[in-house]
N, C-alpha and C positions, 0 to 999 in steps of 0.2 A: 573181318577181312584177312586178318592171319593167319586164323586157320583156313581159309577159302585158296590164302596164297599156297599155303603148305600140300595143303590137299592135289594141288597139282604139278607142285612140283614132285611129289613122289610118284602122280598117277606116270606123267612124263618120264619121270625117272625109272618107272616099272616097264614100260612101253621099250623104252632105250636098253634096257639092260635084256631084256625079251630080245628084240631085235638081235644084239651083238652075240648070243649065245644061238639063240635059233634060228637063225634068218630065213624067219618066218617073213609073207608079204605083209606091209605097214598097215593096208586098211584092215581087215581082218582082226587082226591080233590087237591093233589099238580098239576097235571096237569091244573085243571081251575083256582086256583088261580094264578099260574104264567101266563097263557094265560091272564086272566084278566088285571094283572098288566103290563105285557107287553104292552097288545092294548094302555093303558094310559099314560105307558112310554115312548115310541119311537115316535119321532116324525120326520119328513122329512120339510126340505126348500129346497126351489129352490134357483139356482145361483140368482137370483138376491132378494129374501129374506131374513132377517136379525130380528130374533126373538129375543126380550127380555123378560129376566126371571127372577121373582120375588120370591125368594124365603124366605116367612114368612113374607111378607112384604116389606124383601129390596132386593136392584139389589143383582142379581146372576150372571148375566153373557149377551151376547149378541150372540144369536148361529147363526150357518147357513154359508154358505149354507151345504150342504148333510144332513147326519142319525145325530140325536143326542137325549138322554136319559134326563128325567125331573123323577123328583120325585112326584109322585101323592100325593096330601093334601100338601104339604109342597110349591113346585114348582105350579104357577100361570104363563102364558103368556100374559105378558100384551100390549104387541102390537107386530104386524107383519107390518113391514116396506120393500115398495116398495124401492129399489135404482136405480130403471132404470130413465133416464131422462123420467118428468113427463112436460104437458103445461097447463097454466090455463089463459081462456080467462077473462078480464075487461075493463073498461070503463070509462069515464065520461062522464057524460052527461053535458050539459048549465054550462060547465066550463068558468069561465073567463080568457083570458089571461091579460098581464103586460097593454094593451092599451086596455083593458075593453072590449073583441069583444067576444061574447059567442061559443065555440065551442064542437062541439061532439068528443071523441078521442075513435078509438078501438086502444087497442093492446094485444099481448100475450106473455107470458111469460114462458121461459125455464129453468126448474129449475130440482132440485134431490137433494135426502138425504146422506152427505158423514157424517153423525155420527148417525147411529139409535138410541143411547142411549139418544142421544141431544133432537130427533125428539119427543119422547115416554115421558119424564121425567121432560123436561121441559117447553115445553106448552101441552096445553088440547088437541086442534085439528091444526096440523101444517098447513093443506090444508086449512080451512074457513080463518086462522090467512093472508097465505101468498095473499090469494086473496082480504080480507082488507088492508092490507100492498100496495099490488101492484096499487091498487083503491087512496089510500089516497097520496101518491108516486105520481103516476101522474098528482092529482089535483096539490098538492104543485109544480110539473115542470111547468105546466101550468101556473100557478099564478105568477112565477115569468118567463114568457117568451112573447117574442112580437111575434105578431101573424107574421109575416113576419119571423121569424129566427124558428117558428114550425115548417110550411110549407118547405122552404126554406132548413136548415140544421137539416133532420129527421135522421139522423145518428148520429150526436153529441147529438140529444135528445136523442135516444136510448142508448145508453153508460150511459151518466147521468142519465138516470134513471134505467139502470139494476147496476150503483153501489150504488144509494141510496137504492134499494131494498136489494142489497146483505150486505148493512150496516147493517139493521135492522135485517134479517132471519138469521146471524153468528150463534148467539147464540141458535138457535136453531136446528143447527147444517145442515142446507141447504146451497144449493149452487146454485147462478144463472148463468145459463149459457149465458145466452141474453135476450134481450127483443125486440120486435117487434113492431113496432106503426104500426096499418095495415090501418088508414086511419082518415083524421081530415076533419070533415065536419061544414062551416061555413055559414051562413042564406044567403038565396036566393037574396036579395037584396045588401049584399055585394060583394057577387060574380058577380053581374053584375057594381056594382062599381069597383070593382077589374080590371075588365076587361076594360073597357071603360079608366081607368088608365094607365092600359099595353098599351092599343091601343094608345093612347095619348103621350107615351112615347116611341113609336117605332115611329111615326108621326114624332114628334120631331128631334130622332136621324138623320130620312131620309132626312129632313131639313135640318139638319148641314151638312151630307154629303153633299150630292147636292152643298148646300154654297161653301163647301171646295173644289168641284172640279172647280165650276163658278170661285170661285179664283186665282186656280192657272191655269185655262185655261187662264182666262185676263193675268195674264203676260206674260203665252207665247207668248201671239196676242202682249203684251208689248214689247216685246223683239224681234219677227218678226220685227216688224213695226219698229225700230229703226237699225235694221239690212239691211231694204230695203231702208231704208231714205241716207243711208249712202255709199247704191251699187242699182242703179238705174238700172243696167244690169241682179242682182241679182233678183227685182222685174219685169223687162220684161220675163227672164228666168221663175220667178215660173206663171206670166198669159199665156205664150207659154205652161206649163206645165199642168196647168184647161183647156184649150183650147182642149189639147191630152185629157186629160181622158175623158173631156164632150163629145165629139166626135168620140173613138175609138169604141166602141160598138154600138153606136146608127144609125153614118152614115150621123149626120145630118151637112149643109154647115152652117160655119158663118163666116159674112163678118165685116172683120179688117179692120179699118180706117189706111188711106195711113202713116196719121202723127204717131200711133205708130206704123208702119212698118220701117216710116225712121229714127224714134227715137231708135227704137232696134238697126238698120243699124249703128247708131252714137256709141250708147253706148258701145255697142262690144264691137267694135274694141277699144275704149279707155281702157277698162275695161282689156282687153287682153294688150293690150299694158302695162298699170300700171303695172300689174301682171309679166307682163317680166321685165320691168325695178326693181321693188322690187326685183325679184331673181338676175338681174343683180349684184345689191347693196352688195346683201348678199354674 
């Protein structure tokens, strides 16, 4: 209502001072001077603009969004502030990491203004400030990171570096929404070391398995073999049993020596014999 009251009293005041110098007729001349002063008056923001207003010099206020009334000569607009989520892409270039390995880093960043007054008053330019910020941000992540854990955990870098950004931009009344690392490129000759590493170390692993099954196949053969030593009926049964399979599909004749024909014939029957006398027992 202040400024509503002031607004006409100067328009009136313009009208009157018009009048006594040009005696100009009243409807005429008040109708162009409030049309004039209107056009300079009114001014519109959009839902997502947020205007501040200087008036004589210091803050007046932060308007917007819809209609809203300034006072010409007195009232200045000294910034219009975007608040929709804004992204700005940066870089390093031949950054070092923590084991000295040079690398390129893109990434991007998701940011927006939750104080326009912040934005406007207390730095020059927020947008050139936050893309130095986001540049110097990264080097320092860099420097203190081993090139295996950039690569490696690009999520945990991304966190730590959109809250060292959002440390520094508070104050100027932004807010980071995330940050992005969209790709880390390291020279052509370590990548083929890289590799040849990898390879070396799946080599390796395939090694140890293997070992670990040769091993524990031998005790099974360990533990067979002390099993057949111990039931010699047990070991005629499993060569009757290679004998079936080698021969049920193929069709082909093989000839069995008499002596282990009559050594099965012994064993059996002892073997079955035992076997009933233990259940006898029991």
């Amino acid at each position: 209502m202040n400024q509503i009251t002031l607004l006409i009293t100067v328009v009136f005041g313009g009208i009157g001072a018009v009048l006594f110098l040009g005696q100009m007729p009243l409807p005429g001349l008040g109708f162009a001077v409030l049309a004039v002063l209107t056009f300079f008056s009114l001014k519109m923001a959009n839902n997502w603009e947020r205007f501040v207003i200087l008036r004589a010099g210091k803050l007046s206020g932060v308007k917007g969004p819809g209609l809203f009334v300034i006072i010409p000569i007195f009232d200045s607009i000294t910034a219009v502030i975007d608040e929709r989520i804004q992204t700005t892409q940066f870089n390093a270039e031949s950054a070092l990491t923590r084991d000295t390995v040079p690398v390129n880093v893109d990434a991007v960043i998701f940011w927006h203004v939750h104080d326009a007054q912040a934005a406007a008053l207390n730095i020059t330019d927020y947008r050139q400030a936050i893309d130095r910020v986001a540049q110097t941000s990264l080097r320092e992540m860099i420097g203190a990171s081993l090139l295996s854990a950039l690569l490696a955990e690009r999520k945990s870098a991304d966190e730590l570096l959109r809250t060292e950004i959002a440390r520094k931009t508070a104050n100027w009344g932004i807010s980071v929404n995330s940050v992005e690392i969209r790709d880390v490129a390291i020279p052509v000759a370590l990548q083929d070391a890289m590799s040849r590493q990898a390879q070396a170390e799946r080599e390796k692993e395939a090694r140890v398995i293997l070992g670990s099954a040769e091993a524990a196949i031998a005790q099974k053969f360990v533990d067979a073999a002390r099993t057949y030593a111990g039931e010699p009926a047990a070991l005629h049964l499993r060569a009757m049993n290679i004998i079936y399979e080698t021969t049920k599909e193929r069709g082909a004749t093989i000839l069995i020596p008499t002596t282990m024909v009559d050594s099965m014939s012994v064993a059996l029957p002892a073997a079955m014999l035992a076997q009933k006398d233990l259940g006898g027992k029991a």
